[in-house]
N, C-alpha and C positions, 0 to 999 in steps of 0.2 A: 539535443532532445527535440523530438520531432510528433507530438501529436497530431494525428492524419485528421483530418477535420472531414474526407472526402466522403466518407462511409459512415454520416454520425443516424443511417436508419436504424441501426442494429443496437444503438446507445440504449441503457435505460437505466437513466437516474431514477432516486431516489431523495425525494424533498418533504421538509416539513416546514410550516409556516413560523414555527417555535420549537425549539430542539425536547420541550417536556409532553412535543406531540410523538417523538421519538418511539415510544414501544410500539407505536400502530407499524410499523418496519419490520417488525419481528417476521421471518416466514419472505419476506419481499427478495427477491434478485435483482442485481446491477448489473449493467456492463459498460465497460470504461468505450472511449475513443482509441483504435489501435495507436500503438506507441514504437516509434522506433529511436531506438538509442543513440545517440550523436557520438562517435567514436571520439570528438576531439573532448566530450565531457567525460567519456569513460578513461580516458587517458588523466585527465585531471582527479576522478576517483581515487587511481592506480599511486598517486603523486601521494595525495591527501593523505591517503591510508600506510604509506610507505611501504605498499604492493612492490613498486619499482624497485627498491632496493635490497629487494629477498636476497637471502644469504647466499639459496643454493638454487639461481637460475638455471630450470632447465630449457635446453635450447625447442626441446619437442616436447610442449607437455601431454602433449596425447589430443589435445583438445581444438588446435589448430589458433588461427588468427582471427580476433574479434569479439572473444568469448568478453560476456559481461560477466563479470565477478557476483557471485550471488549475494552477498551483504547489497551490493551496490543495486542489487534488483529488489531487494526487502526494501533500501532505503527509498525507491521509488513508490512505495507502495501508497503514503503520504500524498503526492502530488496525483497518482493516476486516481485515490482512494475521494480526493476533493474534486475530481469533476462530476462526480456522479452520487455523493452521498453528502446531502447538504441541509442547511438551514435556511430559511430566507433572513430570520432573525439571524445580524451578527455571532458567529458562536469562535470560539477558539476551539480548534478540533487537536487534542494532546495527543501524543502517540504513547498509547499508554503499555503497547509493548505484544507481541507475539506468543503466543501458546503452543504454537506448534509449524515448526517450516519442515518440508520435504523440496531437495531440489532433484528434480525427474529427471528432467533433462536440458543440454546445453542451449542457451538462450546464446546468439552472437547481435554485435551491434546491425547485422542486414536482417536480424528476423525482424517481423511486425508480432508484436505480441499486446495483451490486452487481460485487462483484471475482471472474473465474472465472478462473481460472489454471491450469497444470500446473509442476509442479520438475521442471526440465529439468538440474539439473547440484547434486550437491553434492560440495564440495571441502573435503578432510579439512585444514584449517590447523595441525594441529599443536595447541601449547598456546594458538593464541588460539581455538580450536572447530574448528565446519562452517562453511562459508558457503555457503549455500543459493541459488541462482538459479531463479527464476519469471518466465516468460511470463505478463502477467496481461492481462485486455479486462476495462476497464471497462463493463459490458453496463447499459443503458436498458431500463427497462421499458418496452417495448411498440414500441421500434425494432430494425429490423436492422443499422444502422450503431453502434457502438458509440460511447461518450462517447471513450475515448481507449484505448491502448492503452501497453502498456509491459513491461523488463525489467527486473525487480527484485532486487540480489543485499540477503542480511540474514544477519551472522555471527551464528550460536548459538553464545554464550561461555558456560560454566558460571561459577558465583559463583568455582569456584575456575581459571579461566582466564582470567576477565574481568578481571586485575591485570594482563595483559599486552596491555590490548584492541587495536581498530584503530590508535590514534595511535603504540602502540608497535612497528607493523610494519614491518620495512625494507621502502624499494621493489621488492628483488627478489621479497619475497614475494608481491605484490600481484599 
């Protein structure tokens, strides 16, 4: 995994000083640091998930050598989603789960690719936080078709509300 540090003019975080300043975000856009995929992590992906031992390996699958497996580019969305969408107060950011994924197009481990989003909705939970919702385009350097596209919600629990986290939520709340 290789976040490019060389290019961070075009960054724009999004911070609050306490995560119940959160709904002032609403409307606001992000844009991560470009990100390139470390083939020997996507190979460990590949292992994890037991990609590797598909029943019915094709030798060509169309798609050539290097392709990130798109789960494995959702599961990234966490790590590119905390440089740029923060708290100053301690918070535990849950991955509270996806509403909607499009994958556009093939993302390989040589693209540079990079998360630009807006928070489109934050919902005050009570004592288990914010839950925060983001429209994010996986945007490709150097294409106008994005790698994938999607909506992402992620609860902001404080240390002292995260005893009652997601699993403790009844369904009505959800």
């Amino acid at each position: 995994m290789a976040i490019d540090t060389a290019d961070l003019a075009e960054v724009q975080t999004l911070s609050v000083a306490h995560p119940s300043q959160a709904p002032g975000l609403v409307g606001k856009t992000f844009v991560s640091p470009w990100f390139t995929m470390d083939p020997d992590h996507s190979e460990l992906f590949h292992r994890a998930t037991y990609m590797d031992a598909y029943l019915h390996p094709y030798p060509d699958d169309g798609y050539g050598e290097g392709l990130v497996e798109g789960y494995h580019l959702l599961g990234m969305l966490d790590v590119l989603l905390n440089h740029v969408l923060w708290s100053e107060t301690p918070l535990i950011p849950w991955n509270y789960g996806l509403d909607r994924v499009r994958f556009v197009s093939v993302i390989r481990c040589s693209d540079r690719f990079r998360l630009r989003g807006t928070v489109t909705d934050v919902i005050d939970r009570g004592s288990q936080g914010w839950l925060l919702v983001a429209d994010i385009v996986g945007e490709v350097e150097g294409r106008d078709r994005p790698g994938f596209i999607a909506t992402q919600r992620v609860l902001w629990a404080t240390p002292d509300t995260a005893a009652s986290g997601p699993a403790d939520a009844s369904p009505a709340a959800r």
